[in-house]
C-alpha positions in Angstrom: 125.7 100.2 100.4 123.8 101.7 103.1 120.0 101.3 104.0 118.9 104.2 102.2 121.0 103.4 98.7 119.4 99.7 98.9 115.9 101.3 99.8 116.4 103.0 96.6 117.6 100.2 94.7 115.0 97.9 95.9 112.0 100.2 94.5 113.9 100.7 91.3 113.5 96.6 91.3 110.0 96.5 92.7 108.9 98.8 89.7 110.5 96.1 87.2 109.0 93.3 88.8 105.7 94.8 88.7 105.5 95.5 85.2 107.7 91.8 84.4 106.6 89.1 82.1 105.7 86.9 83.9 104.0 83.2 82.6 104.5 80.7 85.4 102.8 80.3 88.9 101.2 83.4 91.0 103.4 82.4 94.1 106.8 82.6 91.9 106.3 85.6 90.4 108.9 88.3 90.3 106.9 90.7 93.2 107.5 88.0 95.9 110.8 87.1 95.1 111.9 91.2 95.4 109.1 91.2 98.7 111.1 88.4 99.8 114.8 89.7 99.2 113.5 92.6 100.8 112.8 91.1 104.2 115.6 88.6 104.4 117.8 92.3 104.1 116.0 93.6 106.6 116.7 90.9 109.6 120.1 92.9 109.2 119.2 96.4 108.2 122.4 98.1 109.5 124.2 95.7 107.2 122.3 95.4 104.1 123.6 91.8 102.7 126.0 92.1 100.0 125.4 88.7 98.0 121.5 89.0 98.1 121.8 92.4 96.5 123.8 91.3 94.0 121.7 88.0 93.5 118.9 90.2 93.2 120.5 92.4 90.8 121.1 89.6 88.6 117.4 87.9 88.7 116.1 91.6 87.9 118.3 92.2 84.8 117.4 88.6 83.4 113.4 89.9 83.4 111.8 91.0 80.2 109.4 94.3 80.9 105.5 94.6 79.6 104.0 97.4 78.0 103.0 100.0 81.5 99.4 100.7 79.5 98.7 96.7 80.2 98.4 97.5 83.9 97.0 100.6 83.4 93.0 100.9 83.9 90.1 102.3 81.5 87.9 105.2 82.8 84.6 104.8 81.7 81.7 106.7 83.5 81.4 106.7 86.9 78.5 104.5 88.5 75.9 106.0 90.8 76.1 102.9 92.9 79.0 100.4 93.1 80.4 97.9 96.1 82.7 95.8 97.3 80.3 93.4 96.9 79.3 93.7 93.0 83.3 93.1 93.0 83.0 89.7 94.8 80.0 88.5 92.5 81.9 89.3 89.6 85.3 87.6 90.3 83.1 84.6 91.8 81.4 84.6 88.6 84.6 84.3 86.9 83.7 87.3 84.8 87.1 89.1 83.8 85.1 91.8 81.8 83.1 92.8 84.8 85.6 92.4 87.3 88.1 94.8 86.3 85.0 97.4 85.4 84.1 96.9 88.9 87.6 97.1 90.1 88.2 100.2 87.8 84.9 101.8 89.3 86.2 101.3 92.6 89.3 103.0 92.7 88.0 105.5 91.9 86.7 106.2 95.5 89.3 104.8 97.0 93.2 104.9 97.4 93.4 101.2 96.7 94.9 99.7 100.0 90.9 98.6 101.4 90.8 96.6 97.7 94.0 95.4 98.4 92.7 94.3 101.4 89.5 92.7 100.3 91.5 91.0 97.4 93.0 88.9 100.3 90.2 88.2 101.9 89.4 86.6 98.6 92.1 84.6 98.1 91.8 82.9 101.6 89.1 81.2 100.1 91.3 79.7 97.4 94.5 77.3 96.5 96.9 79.6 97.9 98.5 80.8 95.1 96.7 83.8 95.2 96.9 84.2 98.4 101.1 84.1 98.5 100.7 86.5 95.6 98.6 89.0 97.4 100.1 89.0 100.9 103.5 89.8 99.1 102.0 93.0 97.0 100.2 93.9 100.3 104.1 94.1 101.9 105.7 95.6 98.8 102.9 98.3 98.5 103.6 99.2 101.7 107.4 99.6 100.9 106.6 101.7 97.4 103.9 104.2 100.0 101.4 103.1 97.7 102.6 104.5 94.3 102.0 101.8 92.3 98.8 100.4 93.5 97.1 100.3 90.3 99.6 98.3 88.7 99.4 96.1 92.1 95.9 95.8 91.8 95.4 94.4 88.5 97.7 92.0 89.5 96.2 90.4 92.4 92.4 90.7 90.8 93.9 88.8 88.1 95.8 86.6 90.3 92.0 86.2 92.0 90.4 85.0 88.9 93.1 82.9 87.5 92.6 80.9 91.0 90.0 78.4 92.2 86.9 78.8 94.6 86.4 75.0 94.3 88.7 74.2 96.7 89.7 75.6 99.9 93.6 75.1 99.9 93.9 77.0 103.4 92.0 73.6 105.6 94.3 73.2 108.6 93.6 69.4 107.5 96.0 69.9 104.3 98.7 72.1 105.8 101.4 71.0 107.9 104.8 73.0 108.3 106.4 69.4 106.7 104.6 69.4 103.6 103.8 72.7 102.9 106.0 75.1 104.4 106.2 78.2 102.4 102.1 78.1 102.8 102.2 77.1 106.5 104.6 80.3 107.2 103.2 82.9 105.6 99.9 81.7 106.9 101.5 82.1 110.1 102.7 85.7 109.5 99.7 86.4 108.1 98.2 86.6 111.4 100.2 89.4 112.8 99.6 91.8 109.6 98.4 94.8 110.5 95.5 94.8 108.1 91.8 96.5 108.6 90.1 93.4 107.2 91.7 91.1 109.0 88.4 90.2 111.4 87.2 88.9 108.1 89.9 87.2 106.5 90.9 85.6 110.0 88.4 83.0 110.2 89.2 81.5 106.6 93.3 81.1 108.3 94.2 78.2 110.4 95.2 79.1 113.5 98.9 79.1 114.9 98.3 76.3 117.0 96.8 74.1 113.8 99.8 74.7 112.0 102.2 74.1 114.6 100.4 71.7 116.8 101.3 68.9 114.3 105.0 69.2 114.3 106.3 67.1 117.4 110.3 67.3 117.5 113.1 66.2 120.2 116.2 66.9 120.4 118.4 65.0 117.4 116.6 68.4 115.0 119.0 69.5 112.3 119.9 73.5 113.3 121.9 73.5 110.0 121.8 77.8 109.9 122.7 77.7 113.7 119.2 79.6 114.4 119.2 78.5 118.1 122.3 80.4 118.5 122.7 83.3 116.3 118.6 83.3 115.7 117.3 84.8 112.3 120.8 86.4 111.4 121.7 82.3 110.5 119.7 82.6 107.4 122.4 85.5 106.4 125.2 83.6 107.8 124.2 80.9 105.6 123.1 82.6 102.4 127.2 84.4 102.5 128.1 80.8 102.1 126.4 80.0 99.1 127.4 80.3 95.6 125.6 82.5 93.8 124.7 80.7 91.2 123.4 77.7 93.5 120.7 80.3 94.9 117.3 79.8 93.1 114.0 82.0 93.5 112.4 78.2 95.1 115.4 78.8 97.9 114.7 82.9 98.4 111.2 82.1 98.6 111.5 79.2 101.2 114.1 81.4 103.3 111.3 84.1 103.7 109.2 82.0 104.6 111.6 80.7 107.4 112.4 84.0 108.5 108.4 84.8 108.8 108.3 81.9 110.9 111.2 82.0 113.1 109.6 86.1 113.6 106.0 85.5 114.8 106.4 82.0 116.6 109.2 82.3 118.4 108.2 79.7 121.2 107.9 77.0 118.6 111.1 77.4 117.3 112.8 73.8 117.7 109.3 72.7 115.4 110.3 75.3 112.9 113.9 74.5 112.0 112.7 70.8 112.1 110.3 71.6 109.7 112.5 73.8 107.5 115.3 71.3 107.6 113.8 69.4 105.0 112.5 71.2 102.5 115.1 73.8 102.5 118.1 71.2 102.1 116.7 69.4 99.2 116.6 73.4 97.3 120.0 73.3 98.3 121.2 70.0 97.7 118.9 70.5 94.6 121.7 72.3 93.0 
């Protein structure tokens, strides 16, 4: 299959993730795990990997699809006056009513990417569920040109409110690439979005040197993809090796998050396969 029949394929599987049932955690829901299937294919793009497509394939087909009109949103009236900012009070306020009138209101003036946007800046402020959650639909709305951004939307809002304010789950005193890599990664990628709000939601991130300063390595690191040789295209190399039925949606999502890593911190690399040996060997060994 060639880049263009898997770009097609992928946004047949974005649209069923979207509208998926999904009851667990924000950060394994079924948008990160295509988000993230997406951009392990892509450290190969001329050679679109054959097992991840079909592993993909599979996880799709096991899905069980909503109604559409659940993520669809109810005109009312339009407002004379209405901000960004009654948005915020509301979801604070842990209002779900108000929110989505407010978010309804809203995109009504807008194409949706700026809520998006704000959205994240939210969910800097929170666990980090929401914030996995929302960083992936910003990447997969990207990839669908913005089609289905109302479906996308209601997601992350509710994503938003079903986090917590109470705690800020993004201190650089909590993180460390050791104990909470996916997090840590994505954080790190984060950074080099190319996002409008990101003056705002910049100061709620740790910075790359927080999250990396912590992870002192020497020499005796596991390389068990053979990164320092082959670089990123070891995660491919690696994932051709597996079974397919020993590859889990934990192990996809931890791979992206290696691969974000290994992109935007090149120069820490020796601290980022240490890190990843961990984590990602017990998903494996898991099975």
């Amino acid at each position: 299959m060639d880049i263009q029949e898997t770009k097609i394929e992928l946004t047949k599987y974005f649209n069923k993730a979207i509208f998926a049932i999904h009851n667990e955690d924000w950060a394994t829901h079924p948008v990160r795990v295509v988000q993230a299937v997406k951009s392990l294919i892509g450290i190969n793009i001329s050679a679109p990997n054959v097992k991840l497509l079909t592993w993909i394939k599979n996880y799709i087909s096991s899905l069980e699809s909503r109604s559409k009109s659940e993520l669809m949103l109810k005109f009312g009236e339009l407002e004379e006056t209405i901000t960004i900012q009654s948005l915020e009070l509301a979801v604070k306020a842990g209002d779900e009513k108000l929110t989505f009138s407010h978010l309804e209101q809203l995109s009504r003036v807008s194409d949706g990417r700026p809520i998006l946007e704000f959205l994240l800046e939210l969910s800097v402020q929170q666990s980090g569920n929401s914030f996995l959650f929302i960083l992936s639909s910003l990447r997969s709305n990207l990839f669908l040109s913005n089609e289905k951004i109302t479906a996308l939307l209601i997601l992350c809002t509710q994503s938003v409110l079903d986090d917590s304010f109470e705690e800020w789950g993004l201190n650089p005193d909590m993180l460390t690439l050791s104990s909470t890599f996916e997090l840590s990664c994505q954080i790190l990628q984060c950074h080099e979005e190319d996002i409008v709000r990101m003056v705002k939601i910049a100061p709620w991130l740790p910075t790359v040197n927080e999250i990396l300063q912590i992870s002192n390595t020497d020499d005796l690191f596991e390389d068990s993809m053979n990164i320092m040789n082959v670089g990123r295209q070891g995660i491919l190399d690696s994932i051709d090796k597996m079974e397919l039925n020993s590859i889990s949606t934990q192990l996809i999502l931890m791979l992206d998050a290696y691969r974000s890593a290994l992109k935007v911190a090149p120069n820490n690399i020796k601290a980022i396969i240490s890190a990843s040996s961990k984590n990602i060997k017990a998903l494996i060994d898991a099975k």
